[in-house]
N, C-alpha and C positions, 0 to 999 in steps of 0.2 A: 352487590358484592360478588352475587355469582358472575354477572359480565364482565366484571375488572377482571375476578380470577383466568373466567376465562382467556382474554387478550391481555395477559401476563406472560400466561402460558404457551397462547400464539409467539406472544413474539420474541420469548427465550428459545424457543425450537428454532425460529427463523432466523435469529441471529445470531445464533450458536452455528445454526446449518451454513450461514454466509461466513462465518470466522473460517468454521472446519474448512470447506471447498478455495476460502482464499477468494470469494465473490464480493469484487469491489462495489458493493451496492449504494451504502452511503455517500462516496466517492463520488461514484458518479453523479447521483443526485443533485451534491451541494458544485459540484465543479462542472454539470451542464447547463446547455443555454436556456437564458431567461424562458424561454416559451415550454421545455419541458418541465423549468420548475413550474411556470403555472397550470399548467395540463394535468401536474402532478400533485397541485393543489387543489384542483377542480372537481378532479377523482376524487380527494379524501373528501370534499366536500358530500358529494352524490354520497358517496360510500356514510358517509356520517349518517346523511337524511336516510338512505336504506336503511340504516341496523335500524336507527332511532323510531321508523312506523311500523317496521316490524315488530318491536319491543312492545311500542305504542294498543298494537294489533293485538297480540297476544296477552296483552292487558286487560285490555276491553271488550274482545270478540270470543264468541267461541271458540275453542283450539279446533277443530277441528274446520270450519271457515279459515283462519286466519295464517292454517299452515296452507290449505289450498292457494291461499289469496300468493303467501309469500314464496312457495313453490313454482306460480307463475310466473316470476321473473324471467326464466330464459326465453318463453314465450314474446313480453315485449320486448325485451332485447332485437329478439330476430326481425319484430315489426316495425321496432322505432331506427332499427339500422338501415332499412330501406328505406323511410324518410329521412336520417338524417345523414347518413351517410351513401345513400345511393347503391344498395346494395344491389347486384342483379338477384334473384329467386327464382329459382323452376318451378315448377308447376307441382310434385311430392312434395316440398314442404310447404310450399299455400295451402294443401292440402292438410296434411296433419298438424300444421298448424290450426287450420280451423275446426281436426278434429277434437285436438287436445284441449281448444275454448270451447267446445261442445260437452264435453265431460266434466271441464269445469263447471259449466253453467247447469248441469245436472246437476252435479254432487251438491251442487249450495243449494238448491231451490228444493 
């Protein structure tokens, strides 16, 4: 009840905010090309499977694990962009990137 509440809530703000500004969001959506609706179905997919083991997580795990765990997201983001999207990366964020799994992997153990 509480998650409905809150992505009610989401998305009265959101679609209140796209009426106010005149943001043809919808529009576009339903009237662009096949390949963005599926891109666009793909995301809500990922996006589904995220909320859904975070919920999952916080269920079953300790809070404190489980917000570490789910806090790490931007972390694989930046890793998994280089593999799948061929990101270049310097050398500072290889590095705090492996600081910030270094801290992770303290604070859990």
């Amino acid at each position: 009840l509480v998650v409905m509440a809150r992505f009610t809530g989401a998305f009265i703000l959101t679609a209140g905010s796209c009426i106010f500004q005149q943001v043809p969001v919808f529009t576009a959506m339903m009237n662009g090309p096949l390949r963005d609706k599926a891109l666009i179905f793909v995301r809500s997919c990922f996006g589904l499977v995220s909320f859904t083991c975070g919920t999952y997580a916080f269920q079953n795990m300790p809070v404190g694990e489980a917000t570490i765990i789910v806090s790490m997201a931007p972390l694989f983001v930046a890793m998994l962009s280089v593999c799948f999207l061929g990101e270049r990366v310097s050398v500072v964020p290889v590095i705090l990137t492996l600081l910030s799994l270094t801290g992770v992997f303290l604070l859990v153990d």
